[in-house]
DOKOLFI-694276 format. One record per residue (C-alpha): x, y, z; residue in one letter. Coordinates in steps of 0.001 Angstrom, whole numbers, plus 500000, padded with zeros to 6 digits. Layout:
N
XYZA ...
//
This chain:
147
157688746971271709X 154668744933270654X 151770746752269000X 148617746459270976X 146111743669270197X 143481743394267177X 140255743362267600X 140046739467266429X 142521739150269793X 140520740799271612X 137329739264270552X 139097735889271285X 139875737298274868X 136324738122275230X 134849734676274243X 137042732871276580X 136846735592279224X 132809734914279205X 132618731120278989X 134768731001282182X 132880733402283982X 130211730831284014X 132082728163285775X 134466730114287912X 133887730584292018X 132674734019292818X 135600734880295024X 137658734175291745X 138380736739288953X 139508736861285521X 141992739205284879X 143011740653281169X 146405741905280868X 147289741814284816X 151459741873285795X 152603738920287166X 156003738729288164X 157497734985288527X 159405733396291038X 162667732222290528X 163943735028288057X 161761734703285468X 160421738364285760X 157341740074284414X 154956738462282490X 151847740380281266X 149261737000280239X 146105737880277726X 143836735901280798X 144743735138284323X 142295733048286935X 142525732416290136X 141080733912293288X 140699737757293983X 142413738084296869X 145650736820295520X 149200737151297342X 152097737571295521X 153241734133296233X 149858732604294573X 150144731733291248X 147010731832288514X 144893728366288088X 145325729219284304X 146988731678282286X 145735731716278744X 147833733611275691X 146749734398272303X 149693734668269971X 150195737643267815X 152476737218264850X 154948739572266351X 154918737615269424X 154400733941268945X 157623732968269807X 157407734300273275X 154420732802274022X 155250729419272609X 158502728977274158X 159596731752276927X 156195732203278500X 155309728477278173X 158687727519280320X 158167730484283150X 154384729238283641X 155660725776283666X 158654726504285918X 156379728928288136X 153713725920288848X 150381727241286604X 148274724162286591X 147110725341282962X 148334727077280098X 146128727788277013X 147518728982274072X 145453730173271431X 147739729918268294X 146262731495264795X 149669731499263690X 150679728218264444X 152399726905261030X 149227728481259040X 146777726469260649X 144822727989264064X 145454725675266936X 143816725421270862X 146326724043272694X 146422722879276905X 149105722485278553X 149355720902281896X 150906718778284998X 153732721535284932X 157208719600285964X 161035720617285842X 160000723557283570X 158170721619281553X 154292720782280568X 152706718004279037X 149965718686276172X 146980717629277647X 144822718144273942X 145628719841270754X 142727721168268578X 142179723091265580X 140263725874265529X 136754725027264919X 137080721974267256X 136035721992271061X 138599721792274033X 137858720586277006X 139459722247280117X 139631719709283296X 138675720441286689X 138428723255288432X 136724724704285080X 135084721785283963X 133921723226280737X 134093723175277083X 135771725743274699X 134113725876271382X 137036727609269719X 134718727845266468X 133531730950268416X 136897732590267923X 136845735446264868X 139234734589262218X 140962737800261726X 
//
């Protein structure tokens, strides 16, 4: 069992969780820590931030999932989650890393295929990120606590 989130993860949650809310449809929400269970056997995945429309049916997937890693669970993130989002069909998948190899990275994934997703950009923390369309906005991940 993982121990629940810091407050710098949190905090990170937070900032992301309230630049979207500026750009997203009303009829959309943003959802911390909501169950999504995958198609294809991937089971139950529990994502830091989920968007996509309220009125979602179970066979709807999220526009974007965004994780940020803990050190405990970086691995899971980076690989298992990043293959199940990809297999499932999420357009996007953020992953805030401020473990990855001692250096904080932003890093979007997209144009899921065969499992897979291409790196759309790569930042370091402290650098801005620039999320495509439907968001259409930019991530100043210098806003994100070091903690």
């Amino acid at each position: 069992m993982e121990p629940p989130p810091d407050s710098a993860h949190n905090d990170t949650v937070g900032e992301l969780q309230r630049l979207l809310y500026t750009v997203i449809p009303r009829d959309w929400g943003i959802y911390q820590a909501l169950e999504l269970t995958l198609p294809g056997g991937h089971g139950l995945f529990v994502p830091d931030v989920s968007v996509g429309p309220k009125a979602r049916r179970t066979k709807d997937v999220p526009r974007l999932v965004a994780e940020v890693t803990s050190w405990c669970g970086a691995h899971h993130d980076r690989v298992e989650k990043l293959h199940a989002y990809a297999t499932t069909g999420v357009p996007l998948y953020l992953l805030l890393d401020p473990w990855h190899s001692g250096k904080r990275t932003a890093t979007l994934y997209g144009e899921p295929e065969g499992g897979s997703y291409r790196v759309l950009e790569m930042v370091k923390y402290g650098d801005e990120l620039r999320l495509p369309a439907p968001f259409d906005v930019t991530v100043d991940t210098a806003l994100f606590p070091v903690g």
